[in-house]
Steps between C-alpha positions, in 0.01 A plus 500: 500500500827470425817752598795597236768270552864623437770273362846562609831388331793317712624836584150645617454713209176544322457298256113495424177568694175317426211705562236417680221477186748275341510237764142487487443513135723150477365342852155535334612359152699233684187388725226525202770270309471244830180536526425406127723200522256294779299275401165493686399139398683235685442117518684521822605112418743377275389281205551104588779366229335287211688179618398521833121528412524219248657284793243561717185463216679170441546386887144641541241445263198461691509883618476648170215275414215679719149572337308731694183403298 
């Protein structure tokens, strides 16, 4: 729930109240928007550069080399 807000000028006239269906009519918008931008799939790691796994396939050969057969 959310209460009309009134906006005042410098001089504290009026100078626009935002009703209380409005506010919630762009909250809503405004959260489905967030909402739809979050990705639910995350590798929670960051890729390993190319160069730095070539380095280490080259200083490390043996590892890659396992047969589980």
């Amino acid at each position: 729930m959310f209460y009309e807000v009134r906006v005042k000028e410098a001089n504290g006239s009026l100078k626009k109240v935002l009703p209380s269906k409005t506010l919630s009519r762009e909250f809503w918008k405004n959260f489905d928007q967030s909402e739809s931008n979050i990705s639910l799939i995350s590798t929670g790691q960051k890729a390993v550069p190319k160069w730095v796994k070539k380095n280490l396939d080259l200083l490390y050969p043996e590892t890659f080399e396992i047969n589980y057969y």
